[in-house]
C-alpha positions in Angstrom: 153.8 242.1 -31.5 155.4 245.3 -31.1 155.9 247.8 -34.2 159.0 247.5 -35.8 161.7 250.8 -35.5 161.8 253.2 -38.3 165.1 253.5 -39.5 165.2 257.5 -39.3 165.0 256.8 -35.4 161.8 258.4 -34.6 159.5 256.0 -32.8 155.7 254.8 -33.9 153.3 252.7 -32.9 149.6 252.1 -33.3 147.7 254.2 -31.0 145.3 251.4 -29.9 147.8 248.8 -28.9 150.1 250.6 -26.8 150.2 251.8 -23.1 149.8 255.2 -21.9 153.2 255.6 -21.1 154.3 254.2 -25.3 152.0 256.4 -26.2 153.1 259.5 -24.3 156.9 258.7 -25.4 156.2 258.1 -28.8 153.9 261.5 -28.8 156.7 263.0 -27.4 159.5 262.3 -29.6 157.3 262.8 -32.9 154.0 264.7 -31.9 151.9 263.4 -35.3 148.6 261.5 -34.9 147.4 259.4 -38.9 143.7 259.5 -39.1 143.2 256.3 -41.5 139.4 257.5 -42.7 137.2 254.3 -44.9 134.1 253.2 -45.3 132.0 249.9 -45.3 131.1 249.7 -49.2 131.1 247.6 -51.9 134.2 246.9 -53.5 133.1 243.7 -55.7 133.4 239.9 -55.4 137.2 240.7 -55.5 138.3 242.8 -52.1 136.8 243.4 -48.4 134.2 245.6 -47.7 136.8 248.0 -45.8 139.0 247.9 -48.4 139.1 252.2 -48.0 140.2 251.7 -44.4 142.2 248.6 -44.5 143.8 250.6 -47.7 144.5 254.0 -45.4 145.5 252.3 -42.2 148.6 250.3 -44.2 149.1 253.5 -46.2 149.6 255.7 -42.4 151.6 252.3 -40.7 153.7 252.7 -43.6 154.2 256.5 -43.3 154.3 256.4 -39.5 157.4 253.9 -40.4 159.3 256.7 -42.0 158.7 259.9 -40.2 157.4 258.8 -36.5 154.2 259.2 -34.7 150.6 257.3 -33.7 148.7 255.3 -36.2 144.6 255.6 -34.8 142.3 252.8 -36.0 140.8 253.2 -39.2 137.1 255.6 -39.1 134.7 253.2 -40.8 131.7 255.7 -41.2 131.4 257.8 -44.9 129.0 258.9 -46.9 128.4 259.3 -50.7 129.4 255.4 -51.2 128.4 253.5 -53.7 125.1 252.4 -52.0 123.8 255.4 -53.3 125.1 255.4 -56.9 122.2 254.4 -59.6 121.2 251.8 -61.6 124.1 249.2 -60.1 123.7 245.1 -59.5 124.3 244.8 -56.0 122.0 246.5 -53.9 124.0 245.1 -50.4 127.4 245.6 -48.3 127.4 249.5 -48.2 126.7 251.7 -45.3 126.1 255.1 -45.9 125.5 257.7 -43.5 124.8 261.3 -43.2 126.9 264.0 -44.6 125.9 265.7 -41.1 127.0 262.9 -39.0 130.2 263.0 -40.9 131.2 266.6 -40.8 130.3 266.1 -36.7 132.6 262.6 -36.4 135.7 264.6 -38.2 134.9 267.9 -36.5 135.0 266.0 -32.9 138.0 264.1 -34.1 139.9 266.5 -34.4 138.9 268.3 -31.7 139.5 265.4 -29.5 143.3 265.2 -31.1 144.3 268.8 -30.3 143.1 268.0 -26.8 145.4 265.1 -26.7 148.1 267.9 -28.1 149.2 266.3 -30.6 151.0 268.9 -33.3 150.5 267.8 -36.3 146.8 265.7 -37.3 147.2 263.8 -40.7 144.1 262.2 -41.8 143.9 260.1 -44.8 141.0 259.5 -47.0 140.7 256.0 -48.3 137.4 257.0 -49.5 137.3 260.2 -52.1 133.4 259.7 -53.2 132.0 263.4 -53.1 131.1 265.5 -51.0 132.4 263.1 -48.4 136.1 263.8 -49.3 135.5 267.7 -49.4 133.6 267.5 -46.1 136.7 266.3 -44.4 138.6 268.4 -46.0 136.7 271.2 -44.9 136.5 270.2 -41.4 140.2 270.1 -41.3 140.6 273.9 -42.6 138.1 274.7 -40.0 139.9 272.8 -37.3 143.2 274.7 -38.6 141.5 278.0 -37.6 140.3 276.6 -34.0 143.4 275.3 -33.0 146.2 277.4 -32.8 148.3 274.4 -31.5 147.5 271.8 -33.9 147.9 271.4 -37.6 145.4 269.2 -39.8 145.7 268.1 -43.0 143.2 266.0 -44.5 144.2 264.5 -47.9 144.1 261.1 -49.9 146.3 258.9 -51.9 145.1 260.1 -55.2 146.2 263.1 -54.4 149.8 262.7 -53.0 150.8 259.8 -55.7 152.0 261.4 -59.2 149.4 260.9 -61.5 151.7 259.1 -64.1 151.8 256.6 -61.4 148.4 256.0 -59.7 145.1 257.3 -61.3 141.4 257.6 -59.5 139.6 254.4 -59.2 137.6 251.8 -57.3 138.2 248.4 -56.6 140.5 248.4 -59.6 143.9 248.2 -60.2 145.1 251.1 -58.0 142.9 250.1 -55.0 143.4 246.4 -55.2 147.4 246.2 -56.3 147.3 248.9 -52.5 145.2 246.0 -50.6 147.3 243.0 -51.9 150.8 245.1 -50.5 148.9 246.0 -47.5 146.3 243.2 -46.7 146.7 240.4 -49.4 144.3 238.3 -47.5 141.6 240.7 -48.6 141.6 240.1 -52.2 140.6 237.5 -54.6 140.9 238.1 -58.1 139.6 234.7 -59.0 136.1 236.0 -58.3 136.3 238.5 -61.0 134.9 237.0 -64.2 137.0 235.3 -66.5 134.9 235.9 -69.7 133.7 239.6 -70.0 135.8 243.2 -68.3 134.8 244.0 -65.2 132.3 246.5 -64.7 131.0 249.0 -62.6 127.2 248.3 -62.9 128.1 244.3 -61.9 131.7 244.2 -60.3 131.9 247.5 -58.7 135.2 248.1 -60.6 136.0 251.5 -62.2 139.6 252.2 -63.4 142.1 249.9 -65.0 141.9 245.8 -64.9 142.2 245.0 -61.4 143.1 241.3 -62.7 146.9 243.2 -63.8 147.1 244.2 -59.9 150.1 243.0 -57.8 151.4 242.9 -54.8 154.6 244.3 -55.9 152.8 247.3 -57.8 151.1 248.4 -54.4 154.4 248.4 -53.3 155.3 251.3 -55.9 152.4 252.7 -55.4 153.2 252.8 -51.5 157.0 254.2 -52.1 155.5 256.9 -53.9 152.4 257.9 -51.5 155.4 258.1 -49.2 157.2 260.3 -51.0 154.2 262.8 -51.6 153.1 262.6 -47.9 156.3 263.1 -46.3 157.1 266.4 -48.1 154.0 267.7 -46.9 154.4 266.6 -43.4 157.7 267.6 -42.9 157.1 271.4 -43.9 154.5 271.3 -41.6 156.5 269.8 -39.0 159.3 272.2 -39.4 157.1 275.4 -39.9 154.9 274.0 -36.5 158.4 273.3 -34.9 159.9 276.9 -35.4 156.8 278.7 -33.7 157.3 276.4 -29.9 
């Protein structure tokens, strides 16, 4: 099935589906790769393991949607999850790898995207656990100064939502109302408990009640990472577009 139109005109299309020649006419019309970055962690009895990808890749579909470009698969390797947090009840279902093997997969990421000559390099953080978030971060600002061609940013939800709107969390109501608009087959909130809150040392959940989550709130949640990210991309855009 083929990605749907946006309605500003500007073509998209995930990068891993398409053919060479979608992909150079779509690169050509709106030069913007989305770098959907997760991880394979705990999230409780409630959501997927990849909830942080899953989470990313819909947020960048739905952005690519509005302003163009190529949607990559989602980067399932981070470290600093939860694995590593102490004195939690489930020991299992998190990977966690090397902050050196991380700063080398974004570093050759983006290296490999301004090779591809793409002009603009948006990667989104689905996981913000530190110093895995800053890592990225930083390997974008280094990339920035490599590439003279390409522009990176590296950022997250929690940062581009107003924070009246969507707070910090995990596996809570944030995260999961996000994975019911994006992938409701992912969640099941009749796992949670129904006789005690849900915590972080048993349920993995940190934040607000995921059991108030909707499908509908992810979808103001969505509308509003929109509006955050397409500010940023489009003075980007228009400052990288003035200097070819």
């Amino acid at each position: 099935m083929s990605d749907p139109p946006p309605p500003n005109g500007a073509p998209w299309g995930r990068f891993e589906r398409l053919l060479p020649r979608e992909i150079e006419a779509i690169a050509s019309a709106r030069s913007i790769a989305y770098l959907p970055w997760g991880a394979l962690e705990y999230h409780g009895p409630h959501a997927a393991t990849g909830l942080d990808g899953l989470k990313a890749h819909g947020l960048c579909c739905a952005l690519a949607a509005q302003e163009g470009g190529l949607v990559l698969p989602p980067v399932y390797v981070a470290a600093n999850t939860i694995k590593t947090a102490p004195d939690l009840n489930f020991p299992r279902h998190s990977l966690d790898f090397a902050e050196s093997t991380l700063s080398l997969l974004a570093r050759e990421h983006f290296d490999q995207l301004a090779d591809e000559g793409f002009r603009l390099v948006f990667t989104l953080c689905g996981h913000v656990g530190q110093p895995h978030y800053d890592l990225i971060k930083a390997e974008a600002k280094a990339a920035n100064e490599r590439h003279s061609g390409t522009h990176f940013i590296a950022t997250s939800e929690t940062d581009l939502v107003a924070k009246e709107l969507f707070i910090v969390n995990h596996a809570a109501l944030g995260e999961i109302a996000l994975l019911m608009a994006t992938d409701p087959d992912c969640v099941k909130l009749d796992r949670l408990p129904d006789d005690r809150e849900p915590t972080l040392q048993d349920d993995a959940v940190w934040g607000p009640d995921p059991r108030d989550a909707s499908a509908e709130l992810g979808q103001k949640f969505i509308a509003g990472f929109i509006a955050g990210a397409r500010a940023s991309i489009q003075s980007v855009y228009r400052a990288s577009s003035s200097d070819h």
